[in-house]
C-alpha positions as CSV (number, residue, x, y, z in Angstrom):
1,X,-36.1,-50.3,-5.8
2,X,-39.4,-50.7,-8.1
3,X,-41.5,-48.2,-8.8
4,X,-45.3,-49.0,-9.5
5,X,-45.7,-50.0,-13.0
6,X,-42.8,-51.1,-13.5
7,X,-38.9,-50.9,-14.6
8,X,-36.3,-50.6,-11.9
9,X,-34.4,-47.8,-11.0
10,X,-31.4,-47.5,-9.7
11,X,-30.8,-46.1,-6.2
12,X,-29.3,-42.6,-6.4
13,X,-27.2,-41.7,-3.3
14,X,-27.6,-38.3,-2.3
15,X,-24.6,-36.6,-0.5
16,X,-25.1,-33.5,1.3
17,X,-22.7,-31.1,-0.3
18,X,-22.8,-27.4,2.6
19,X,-23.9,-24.7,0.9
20,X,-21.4,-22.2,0.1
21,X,-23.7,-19.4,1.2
22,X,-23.9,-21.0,4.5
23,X,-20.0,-21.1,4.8
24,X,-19.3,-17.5,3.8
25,X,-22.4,-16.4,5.9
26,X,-20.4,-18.1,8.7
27,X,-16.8,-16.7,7.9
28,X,-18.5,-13.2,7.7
29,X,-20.0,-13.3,11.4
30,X,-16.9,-14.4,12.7
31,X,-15.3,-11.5,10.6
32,X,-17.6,-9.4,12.1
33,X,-16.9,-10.6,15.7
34,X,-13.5,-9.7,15.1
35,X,-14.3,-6.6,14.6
36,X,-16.4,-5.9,17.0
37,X,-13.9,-7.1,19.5
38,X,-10.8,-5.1,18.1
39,X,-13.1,-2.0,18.4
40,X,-13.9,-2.9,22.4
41,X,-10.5,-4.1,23.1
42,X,-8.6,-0.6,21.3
43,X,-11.5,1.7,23.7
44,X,-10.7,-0.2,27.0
45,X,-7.1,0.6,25.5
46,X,-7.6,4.4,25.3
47,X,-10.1,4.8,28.1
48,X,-7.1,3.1,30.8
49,X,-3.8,5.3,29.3
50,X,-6.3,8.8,29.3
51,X,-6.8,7.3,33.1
52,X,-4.1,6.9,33.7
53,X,-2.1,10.4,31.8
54,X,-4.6,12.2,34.3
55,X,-4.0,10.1,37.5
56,X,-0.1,10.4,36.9
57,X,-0.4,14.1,36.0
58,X,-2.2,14.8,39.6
59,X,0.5,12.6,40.9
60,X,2.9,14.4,39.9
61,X,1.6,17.8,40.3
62,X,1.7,17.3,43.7
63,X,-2.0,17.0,44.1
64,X,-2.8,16.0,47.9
65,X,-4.7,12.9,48.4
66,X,-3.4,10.7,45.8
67,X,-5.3,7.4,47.0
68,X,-7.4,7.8,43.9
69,X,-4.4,8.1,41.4
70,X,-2.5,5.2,42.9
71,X,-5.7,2.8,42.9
72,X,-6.1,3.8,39.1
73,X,-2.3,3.4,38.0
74,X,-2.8,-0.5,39.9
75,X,-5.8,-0.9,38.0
76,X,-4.9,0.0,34.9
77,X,-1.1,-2.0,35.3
78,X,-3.5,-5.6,36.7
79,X,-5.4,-5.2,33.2
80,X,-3.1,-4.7,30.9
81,X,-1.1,-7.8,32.9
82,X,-4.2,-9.9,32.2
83,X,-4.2,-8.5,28.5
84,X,-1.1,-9.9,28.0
85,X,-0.9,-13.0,29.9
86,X,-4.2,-13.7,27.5
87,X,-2.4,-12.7,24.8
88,X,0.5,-14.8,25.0
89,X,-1.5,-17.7,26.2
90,X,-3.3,-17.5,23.2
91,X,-1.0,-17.2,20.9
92,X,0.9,-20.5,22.4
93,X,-2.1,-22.4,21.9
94,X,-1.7,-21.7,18.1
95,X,1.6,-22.0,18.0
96,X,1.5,-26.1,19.4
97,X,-1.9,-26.9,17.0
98,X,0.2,-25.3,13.8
């Protein structure tokens, strides 16, 4: 390549290199999804078994009516069912890419 006026020069290839801000800017989102998921998933947690202490309390108790305390025992027993089965599914996917 010639410039005007004169000598060549050579061609400098430029290679993008990533910016290591950008990186750990990224690795500290996800991080911070993480989090933000582990806080969600441990509320859901506690908000289903205090459900469920009082719904098996009244069942026990004797309580009359119990149609209520069944349907949120079966709630509570399909979610943490689908917990796990996520659970487990996911931790097979990273058990065939390792």
């Amino acid at each position: 390549m010639r410039r005007r006026g004169g000598s060549p020069r050579k061609a400098v290839r430029q290679t993008h290199k990533p910016h290591t801000q950008d990186i750990t800017y990224f690795e500290n989102s996800m991080k911070g999804s993480d989090n933000i998921k582990t806080i969600v998933l441990t509320a859901v947690v506690v908000l289903l078994l205090a459900l469920d202490w009082a719904a098996l309390h009244d069942i026990l108790k004797g309580e009359p009516d119990l149609y209520l305390e069944y349907a949120i025992v079966m709630f509570s027993m399909i979610v943490f069912g689908v917990m796990i089965f996520i659970t487990l599914k996911r931790k097979n996917k990273r058990a065939n890419i390792a």
